[in-house]
TORTORLUM-814424 format. One record per residue: residue number from 1; residue in three letters; y, x, z of N, C-alpha, C, O in turn. Coordinates in nm, 2 decimals. Layout:
REM TORTORLUM-814424
<NUM; ALA; <Y; X; Z>; <Y; X; Z>; <Y; X; Z>; <Y; X; Z>>
...
END
This chain:
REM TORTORLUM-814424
<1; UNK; <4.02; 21.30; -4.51>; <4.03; 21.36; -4.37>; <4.11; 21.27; -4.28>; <4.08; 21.25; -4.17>>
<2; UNK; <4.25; 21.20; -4.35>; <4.27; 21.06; -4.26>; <4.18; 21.00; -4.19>; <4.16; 21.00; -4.07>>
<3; UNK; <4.11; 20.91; -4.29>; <3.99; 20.85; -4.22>; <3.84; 20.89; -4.18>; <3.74; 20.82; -4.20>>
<4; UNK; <3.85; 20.99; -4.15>; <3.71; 21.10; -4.15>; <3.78; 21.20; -4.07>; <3.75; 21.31; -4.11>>
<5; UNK; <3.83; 21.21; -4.01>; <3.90; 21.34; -3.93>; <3.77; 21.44; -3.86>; <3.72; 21.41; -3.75>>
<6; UNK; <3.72; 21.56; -3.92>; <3.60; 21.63; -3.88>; <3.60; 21.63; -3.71>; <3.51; 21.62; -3.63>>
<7; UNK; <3.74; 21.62; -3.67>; <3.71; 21.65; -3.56>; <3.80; 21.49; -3.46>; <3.92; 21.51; -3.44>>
<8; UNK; <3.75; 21.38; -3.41>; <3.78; 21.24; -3.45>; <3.90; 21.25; -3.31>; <3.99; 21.16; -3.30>>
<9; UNK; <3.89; 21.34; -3.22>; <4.00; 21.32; -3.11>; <3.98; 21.45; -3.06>; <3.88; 21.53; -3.06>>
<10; UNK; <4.13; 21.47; -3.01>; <4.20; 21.57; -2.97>; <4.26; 21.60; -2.89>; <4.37; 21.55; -2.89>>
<11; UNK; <4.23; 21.70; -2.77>; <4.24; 21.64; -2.65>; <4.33; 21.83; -2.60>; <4.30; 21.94; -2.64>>
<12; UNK; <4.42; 21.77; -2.49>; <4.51; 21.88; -2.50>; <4.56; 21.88; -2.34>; <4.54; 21.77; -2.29>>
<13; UNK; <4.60; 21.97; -2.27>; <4.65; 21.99; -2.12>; <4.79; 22.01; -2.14>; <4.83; 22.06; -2.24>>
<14; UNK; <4.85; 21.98; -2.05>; <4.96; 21.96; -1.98>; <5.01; 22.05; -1.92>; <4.98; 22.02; -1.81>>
<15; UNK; <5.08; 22.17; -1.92>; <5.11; 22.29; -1.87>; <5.20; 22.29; -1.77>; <5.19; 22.35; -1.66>>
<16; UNK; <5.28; 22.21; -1.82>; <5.42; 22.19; -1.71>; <5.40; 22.00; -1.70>; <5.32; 21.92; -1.75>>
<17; UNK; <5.51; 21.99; -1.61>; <5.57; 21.86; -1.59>; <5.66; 21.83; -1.70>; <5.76; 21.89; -1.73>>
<18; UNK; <5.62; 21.74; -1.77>; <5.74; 21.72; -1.89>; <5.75; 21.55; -1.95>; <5.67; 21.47; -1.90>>
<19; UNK; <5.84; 21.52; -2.06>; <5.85; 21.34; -2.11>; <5.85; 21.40; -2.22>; <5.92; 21.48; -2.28>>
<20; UNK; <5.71; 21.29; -2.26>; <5.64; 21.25; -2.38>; <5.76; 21.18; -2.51>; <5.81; 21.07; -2.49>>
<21; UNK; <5.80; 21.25; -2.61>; <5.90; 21.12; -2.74>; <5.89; 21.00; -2.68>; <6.00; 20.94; -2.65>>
<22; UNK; <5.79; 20.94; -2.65>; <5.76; 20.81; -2.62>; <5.83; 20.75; -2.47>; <5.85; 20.64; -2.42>>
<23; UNK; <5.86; 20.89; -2.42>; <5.91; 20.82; -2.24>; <5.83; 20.86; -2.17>; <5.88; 20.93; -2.07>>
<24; UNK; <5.69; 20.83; -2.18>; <5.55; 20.86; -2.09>; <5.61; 21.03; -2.02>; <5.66; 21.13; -2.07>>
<25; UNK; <5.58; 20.98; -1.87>; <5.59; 21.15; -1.82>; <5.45; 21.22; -1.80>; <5.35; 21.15; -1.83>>
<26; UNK; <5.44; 21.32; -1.77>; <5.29; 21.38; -1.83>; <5.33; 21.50; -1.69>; <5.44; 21.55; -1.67>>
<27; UNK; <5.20; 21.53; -1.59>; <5.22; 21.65; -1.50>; <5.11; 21.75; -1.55>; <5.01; 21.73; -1.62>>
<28; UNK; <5.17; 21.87; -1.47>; <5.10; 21.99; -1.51>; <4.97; 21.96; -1.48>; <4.95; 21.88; -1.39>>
<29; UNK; <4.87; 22.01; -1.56>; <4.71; 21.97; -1.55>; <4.66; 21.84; -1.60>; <4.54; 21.82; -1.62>>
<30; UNK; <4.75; 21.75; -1.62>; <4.66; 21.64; -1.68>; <4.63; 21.66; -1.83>; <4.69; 21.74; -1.89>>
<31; UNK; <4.55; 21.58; -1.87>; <4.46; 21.57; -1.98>; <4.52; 21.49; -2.08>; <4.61; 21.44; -2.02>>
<32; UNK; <4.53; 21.46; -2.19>; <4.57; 21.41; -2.33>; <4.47; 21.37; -2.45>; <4.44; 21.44; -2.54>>
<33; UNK; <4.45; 21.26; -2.43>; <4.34; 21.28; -2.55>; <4.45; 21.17; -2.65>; <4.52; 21.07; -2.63>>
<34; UNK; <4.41; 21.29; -2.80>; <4.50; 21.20; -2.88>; <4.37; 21.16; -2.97>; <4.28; 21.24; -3.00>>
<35; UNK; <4.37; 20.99; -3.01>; <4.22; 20.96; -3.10>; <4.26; 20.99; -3.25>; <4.31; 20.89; -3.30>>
<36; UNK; <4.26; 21.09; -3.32>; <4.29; 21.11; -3.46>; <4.22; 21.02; -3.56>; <4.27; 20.98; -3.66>>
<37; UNK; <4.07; 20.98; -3.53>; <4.01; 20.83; -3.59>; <4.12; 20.70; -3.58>; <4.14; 20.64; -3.68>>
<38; UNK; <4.20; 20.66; -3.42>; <4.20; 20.58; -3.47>; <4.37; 20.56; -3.54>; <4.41; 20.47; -3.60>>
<39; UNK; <4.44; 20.68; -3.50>; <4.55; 20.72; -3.58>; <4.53; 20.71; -3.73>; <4.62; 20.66; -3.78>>
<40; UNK; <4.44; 20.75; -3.81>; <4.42; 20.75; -3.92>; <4.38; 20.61; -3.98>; <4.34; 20.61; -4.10>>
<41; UNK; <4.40; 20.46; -3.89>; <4.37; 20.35; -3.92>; <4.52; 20.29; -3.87>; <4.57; 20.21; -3.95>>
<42; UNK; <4.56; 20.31; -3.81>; <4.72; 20.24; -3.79>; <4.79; 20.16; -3.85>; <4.89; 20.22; -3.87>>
<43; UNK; <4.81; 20.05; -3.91>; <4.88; 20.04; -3.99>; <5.00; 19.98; -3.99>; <5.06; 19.92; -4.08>>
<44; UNK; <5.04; 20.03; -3.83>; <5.20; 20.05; -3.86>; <5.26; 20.23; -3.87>; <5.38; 20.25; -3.85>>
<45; UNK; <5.20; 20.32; -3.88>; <5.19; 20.45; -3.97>; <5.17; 20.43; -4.12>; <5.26; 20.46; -4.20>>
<46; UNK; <5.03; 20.39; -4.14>; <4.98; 20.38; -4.29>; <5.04; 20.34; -4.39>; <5.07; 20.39; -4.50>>
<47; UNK; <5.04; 20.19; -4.33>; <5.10; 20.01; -4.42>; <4.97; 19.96; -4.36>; <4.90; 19.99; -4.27>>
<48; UNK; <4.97; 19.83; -4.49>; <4.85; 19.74; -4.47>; <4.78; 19.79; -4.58>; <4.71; 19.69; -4.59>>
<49; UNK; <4.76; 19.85; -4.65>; <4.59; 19.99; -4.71>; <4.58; 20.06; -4.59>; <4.56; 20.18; -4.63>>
<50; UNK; <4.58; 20.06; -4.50>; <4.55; 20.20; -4.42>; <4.38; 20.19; -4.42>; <4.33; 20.30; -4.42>>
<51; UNK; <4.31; 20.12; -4.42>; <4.16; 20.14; -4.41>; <4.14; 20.16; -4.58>; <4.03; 20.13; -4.61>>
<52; UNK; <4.21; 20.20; -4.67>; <4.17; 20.20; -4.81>; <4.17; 20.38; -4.83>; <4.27; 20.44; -4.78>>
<53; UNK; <4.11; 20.43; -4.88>; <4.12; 20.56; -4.96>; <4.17; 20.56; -5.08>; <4.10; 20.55; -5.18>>
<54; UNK; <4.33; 20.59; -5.09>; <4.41; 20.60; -5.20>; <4.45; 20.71; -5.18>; <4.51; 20.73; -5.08>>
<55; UNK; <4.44; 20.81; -5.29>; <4.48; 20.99; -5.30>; <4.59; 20.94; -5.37>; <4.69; 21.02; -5.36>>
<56; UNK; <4.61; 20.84; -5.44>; <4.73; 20.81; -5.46>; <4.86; 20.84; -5.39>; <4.95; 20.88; -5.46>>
<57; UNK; <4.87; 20.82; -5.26>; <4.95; 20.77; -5.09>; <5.01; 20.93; -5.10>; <5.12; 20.96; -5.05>>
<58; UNK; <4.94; 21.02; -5.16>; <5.00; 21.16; -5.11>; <5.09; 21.18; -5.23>; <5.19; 21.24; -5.19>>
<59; UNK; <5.11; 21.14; -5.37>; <5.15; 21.18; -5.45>; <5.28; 21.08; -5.50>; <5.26; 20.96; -5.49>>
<60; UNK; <5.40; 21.14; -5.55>; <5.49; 21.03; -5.57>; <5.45; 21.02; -5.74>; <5.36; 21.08; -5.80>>
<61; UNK; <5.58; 20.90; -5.79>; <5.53; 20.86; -5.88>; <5.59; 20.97; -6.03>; <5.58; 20.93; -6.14>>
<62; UNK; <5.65; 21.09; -5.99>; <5.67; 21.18; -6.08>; <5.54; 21.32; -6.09>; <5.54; 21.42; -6.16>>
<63; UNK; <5.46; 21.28; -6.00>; <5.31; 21.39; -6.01>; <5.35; 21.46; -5.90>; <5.25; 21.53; -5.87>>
<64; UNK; <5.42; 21.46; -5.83>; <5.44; 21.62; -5.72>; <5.37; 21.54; -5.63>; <5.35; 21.42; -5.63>>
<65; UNK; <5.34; 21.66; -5.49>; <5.25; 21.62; -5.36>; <5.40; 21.58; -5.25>; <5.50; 21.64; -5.22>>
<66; UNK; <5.32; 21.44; -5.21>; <5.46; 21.40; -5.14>; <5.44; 21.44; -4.99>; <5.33; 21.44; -4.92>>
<67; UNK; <5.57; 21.48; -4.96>; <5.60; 21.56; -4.83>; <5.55; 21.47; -4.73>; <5.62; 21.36; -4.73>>
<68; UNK; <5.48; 21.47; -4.66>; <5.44; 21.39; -4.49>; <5.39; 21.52; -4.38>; <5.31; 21.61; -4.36>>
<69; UNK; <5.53; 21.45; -4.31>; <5.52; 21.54; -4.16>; <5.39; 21.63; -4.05>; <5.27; 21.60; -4.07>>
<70; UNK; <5.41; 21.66; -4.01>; <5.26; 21.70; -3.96>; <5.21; 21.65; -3.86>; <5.09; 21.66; -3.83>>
<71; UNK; <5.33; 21.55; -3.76>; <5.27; 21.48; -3.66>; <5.24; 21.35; -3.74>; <5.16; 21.27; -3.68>>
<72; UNK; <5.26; 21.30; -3.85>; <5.20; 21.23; -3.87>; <5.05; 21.20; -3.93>; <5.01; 21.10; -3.97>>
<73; UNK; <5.01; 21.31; -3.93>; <4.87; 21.34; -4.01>; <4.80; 21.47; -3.93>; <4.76; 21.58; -3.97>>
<74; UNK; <4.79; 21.43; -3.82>; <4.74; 21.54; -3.72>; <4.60; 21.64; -3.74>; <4.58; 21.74; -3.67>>
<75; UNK; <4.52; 21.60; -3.83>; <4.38; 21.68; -3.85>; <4.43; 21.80; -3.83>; <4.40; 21.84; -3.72>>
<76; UNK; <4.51; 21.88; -3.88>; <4.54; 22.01; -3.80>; <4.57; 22.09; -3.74>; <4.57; 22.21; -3.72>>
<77; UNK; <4.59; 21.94; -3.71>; <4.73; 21.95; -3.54>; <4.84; 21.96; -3.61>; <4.85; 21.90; -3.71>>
<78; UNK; <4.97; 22.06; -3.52>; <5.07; 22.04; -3.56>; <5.19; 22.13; -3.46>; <5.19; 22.16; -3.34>>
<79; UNK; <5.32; 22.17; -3.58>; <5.40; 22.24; -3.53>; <5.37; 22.40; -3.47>; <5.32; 22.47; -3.57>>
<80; UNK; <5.38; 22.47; -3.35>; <5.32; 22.62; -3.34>; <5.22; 22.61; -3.29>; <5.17; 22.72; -3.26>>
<81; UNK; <5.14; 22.51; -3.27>; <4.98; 22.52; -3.25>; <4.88; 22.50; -3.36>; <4.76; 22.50; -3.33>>
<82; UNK; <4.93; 22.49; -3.48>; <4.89; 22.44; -3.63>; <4.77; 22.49; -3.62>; <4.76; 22.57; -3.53>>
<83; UNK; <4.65; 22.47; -3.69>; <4.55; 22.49; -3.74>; <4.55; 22.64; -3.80>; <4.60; 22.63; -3.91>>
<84; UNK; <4.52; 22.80; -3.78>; <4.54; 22.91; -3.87>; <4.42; 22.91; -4.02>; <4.42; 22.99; -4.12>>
<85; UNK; <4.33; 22.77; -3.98>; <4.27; 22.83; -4.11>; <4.25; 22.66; -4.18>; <4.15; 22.61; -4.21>>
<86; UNK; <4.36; 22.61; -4.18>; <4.46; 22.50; -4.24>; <4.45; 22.57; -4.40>; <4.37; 22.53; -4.50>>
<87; UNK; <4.54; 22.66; -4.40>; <4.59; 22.65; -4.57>; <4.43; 22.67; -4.67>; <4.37; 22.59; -4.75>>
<88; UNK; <4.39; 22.79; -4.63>; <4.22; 22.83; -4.66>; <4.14; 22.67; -4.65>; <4.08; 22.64; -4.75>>
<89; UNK; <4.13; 22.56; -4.54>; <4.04; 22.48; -4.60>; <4.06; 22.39; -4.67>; <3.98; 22.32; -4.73>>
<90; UNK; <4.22; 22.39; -4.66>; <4.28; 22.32; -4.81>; <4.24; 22.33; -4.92>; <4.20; 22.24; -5.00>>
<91; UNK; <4.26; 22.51; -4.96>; <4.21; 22.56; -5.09>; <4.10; 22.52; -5.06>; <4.08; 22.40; -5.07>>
<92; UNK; <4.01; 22.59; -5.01>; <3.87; 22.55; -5.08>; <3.82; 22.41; -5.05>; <3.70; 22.43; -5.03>>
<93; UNK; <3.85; 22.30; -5.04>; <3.81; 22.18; -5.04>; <3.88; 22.17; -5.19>; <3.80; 22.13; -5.27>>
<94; UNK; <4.02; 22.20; -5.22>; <4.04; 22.14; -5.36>; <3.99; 22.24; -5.46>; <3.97; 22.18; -5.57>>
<95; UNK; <3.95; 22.36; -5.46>; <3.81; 22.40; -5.56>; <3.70; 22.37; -5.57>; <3.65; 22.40; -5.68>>
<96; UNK; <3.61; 22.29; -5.45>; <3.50; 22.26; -5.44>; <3.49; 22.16; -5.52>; <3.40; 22.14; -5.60>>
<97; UNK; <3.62; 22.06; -5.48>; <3.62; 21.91; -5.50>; <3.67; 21.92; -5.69>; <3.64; 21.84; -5.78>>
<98; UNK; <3.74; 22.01; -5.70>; <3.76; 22.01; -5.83>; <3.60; 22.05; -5.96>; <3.59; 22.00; -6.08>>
<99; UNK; <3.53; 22.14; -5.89>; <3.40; 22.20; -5.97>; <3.32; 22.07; -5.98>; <3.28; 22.02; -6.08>>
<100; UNK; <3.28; 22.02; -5.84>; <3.24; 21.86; -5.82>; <3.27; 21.80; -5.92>; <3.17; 21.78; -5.99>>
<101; UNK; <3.37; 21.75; -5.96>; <3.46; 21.64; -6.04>; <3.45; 21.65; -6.17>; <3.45; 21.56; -6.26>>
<102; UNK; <3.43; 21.76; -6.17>; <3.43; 21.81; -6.31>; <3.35; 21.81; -6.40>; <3.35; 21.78; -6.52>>
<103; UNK; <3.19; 21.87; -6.27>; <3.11; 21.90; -6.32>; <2.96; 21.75; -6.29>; <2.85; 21.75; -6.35>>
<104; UNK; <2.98; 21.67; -6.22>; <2.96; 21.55; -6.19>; <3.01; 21.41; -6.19>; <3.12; 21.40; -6.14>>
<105; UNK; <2.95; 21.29; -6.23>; <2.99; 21.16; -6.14>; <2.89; 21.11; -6.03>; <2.76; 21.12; -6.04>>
<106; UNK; <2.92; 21.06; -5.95>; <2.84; 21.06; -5.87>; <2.85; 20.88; -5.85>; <2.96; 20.83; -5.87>>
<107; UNK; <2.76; 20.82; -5.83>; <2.79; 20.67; -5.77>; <2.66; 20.63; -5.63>; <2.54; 20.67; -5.63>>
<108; UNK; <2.74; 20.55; -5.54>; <2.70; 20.54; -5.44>; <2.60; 20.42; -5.41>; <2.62; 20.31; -5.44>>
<109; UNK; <2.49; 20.47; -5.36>; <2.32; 20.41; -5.35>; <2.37; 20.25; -5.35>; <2.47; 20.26; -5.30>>
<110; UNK; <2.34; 20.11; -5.40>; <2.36; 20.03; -5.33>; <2.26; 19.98; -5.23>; <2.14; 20.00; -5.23>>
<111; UNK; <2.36; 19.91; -5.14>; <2.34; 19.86; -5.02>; <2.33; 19.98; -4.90>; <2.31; 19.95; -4.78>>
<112; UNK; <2.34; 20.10; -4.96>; <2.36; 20.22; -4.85>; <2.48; 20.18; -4.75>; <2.57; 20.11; -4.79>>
<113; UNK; <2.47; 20.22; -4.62>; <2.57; 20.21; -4.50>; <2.66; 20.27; -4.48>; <2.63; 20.33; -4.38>>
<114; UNK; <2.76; 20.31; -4.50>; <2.83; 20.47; -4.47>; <2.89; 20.39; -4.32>; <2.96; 20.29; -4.29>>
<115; UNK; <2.84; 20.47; -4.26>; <2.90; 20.50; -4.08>; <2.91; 20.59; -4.03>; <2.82; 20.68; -4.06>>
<116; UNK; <3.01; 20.62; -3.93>; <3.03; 20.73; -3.86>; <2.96; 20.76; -3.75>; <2.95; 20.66; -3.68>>
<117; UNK; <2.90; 20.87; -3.71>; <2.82; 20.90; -3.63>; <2.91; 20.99; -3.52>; <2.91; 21.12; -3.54>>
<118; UNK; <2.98; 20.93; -3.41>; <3.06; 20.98; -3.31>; <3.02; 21.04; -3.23>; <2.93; 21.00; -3.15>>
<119; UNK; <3.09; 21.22; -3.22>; <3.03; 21.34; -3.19>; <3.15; 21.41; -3.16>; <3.25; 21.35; -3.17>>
<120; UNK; <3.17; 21.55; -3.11>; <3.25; 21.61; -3.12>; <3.35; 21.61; -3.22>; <3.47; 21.57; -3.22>>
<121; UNK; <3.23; 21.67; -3.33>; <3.23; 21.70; -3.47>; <3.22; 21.56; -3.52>; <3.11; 21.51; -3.49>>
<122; UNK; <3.31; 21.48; -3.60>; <3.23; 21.39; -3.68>; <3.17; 21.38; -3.79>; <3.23; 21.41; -3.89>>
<123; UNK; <3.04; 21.31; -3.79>; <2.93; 21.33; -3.87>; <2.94; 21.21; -3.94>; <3.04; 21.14; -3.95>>
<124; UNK; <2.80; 21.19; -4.00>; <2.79; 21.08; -4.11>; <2.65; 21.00; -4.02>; <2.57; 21.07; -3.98>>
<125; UNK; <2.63; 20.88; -4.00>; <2.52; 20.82; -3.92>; <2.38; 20.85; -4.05>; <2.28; 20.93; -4.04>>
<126; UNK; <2.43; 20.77; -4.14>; <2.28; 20.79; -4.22>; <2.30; 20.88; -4.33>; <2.21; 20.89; -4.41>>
<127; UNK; <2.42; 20.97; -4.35>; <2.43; 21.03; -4.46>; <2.49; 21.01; -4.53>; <2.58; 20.93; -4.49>>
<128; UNK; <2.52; 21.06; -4.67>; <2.56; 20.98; -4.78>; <2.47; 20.97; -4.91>; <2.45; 21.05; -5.01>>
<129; UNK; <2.42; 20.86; -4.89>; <2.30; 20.82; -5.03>; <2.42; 20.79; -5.20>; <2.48; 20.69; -5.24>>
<130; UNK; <2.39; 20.93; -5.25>; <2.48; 20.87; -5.38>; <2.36; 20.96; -5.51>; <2.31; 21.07; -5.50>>
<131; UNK; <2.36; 20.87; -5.63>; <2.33; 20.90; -5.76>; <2.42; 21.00; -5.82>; <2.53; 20.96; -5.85>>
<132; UNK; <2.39; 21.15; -5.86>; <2.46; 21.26; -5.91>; <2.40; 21.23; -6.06>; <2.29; 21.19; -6.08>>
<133; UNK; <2.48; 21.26; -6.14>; <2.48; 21.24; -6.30>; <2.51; 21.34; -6.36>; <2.62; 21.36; -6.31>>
<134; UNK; <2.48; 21.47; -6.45>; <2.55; 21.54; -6.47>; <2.64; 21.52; -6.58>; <2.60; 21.46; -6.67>>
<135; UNK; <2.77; 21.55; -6.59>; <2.88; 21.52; -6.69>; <2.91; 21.58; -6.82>; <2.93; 21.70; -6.81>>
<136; UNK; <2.92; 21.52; -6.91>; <2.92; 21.61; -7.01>; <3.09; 21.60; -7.06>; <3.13; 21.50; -7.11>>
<137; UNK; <3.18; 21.73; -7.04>; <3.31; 21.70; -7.04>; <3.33; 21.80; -7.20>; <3.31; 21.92; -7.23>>
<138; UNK; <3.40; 21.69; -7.29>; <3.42; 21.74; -7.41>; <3.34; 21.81; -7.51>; <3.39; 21.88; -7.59>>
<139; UNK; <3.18; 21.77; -7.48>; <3.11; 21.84; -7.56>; <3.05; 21.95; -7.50>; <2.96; 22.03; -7.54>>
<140; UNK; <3.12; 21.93; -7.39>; <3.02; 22.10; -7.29>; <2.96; 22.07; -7.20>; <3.02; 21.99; -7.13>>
<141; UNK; <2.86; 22.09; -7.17>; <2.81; 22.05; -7.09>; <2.84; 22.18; -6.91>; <2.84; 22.30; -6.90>>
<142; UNK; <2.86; 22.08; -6.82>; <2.92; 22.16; -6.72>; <2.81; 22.21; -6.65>; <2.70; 22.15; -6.62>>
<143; UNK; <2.85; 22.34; -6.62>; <2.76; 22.44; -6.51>; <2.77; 22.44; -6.40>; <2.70; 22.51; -6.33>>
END
């Protein structure tokens, strides 16, 4: 969801007259677009992997999920405007993604494209072309 943010920019109003962390002054009524695409590529946020998908990056090196701020990883916004159905797509992305894993390997078409198809919503341009295998985990076969 770093680099895939469902929803790729995020755009917010200005209620009052006020100064941005940054200094920037901001007046009542103007517009804010924050690009969460290209925040999610930064790599004076990231490091230099920021274009890499490492699930590693969240986890320290004793197994626990390592703490990162919420303005720094904005997909669901942040602070008292937070996302309310945040925690719920958490869970069910890590049950889905867990039954997936478990119950498949998957490897991806060669020479397939993966691009983003820039929308509201962000989509996938051509899809995702991948070979599903079913897994056979310890002699069982998964359902």
């Amino acid at each position: 969801m770093r680099l895939y943010p469902p929803g790729p920019i995020e755009r917010k109003e200005v209620l009052a007259d006020d100064v941005l962390p940054s200094g920037h002054r901001v007046r009542a009524g103007e517009k804010i677009l924050i690009p969460l695409y290209a925040m999610g590529r930064m790599e004076s946020v990231w490091g230099k992997d920021c274009a890499e998908y490492r699930p590693e990056r969240w986890v320290t090196e004793d197994g626990v999920l390592r703490h990162v701020p919420a303005h720094k990883f904005l997909v669901f916004n942040a602070g008292p405007r937070s996302c309310l159905g945040k925690d719920i797509s958490v869970t069910q992305m890590k049950c889905v993604m867990a039954a997936v894993v478990w119950n498949f390997d998957f490897q991806l078409v060669e020479g397939h494209a993966v691009e983003p198809k820039l929308s509201v919503v962000l989509q996938m341009k051509n899809g995702l072309l991948v070979k599903a295998k079913k897994r056979h985990v310890g002699g069982i076969t998964g359902e």
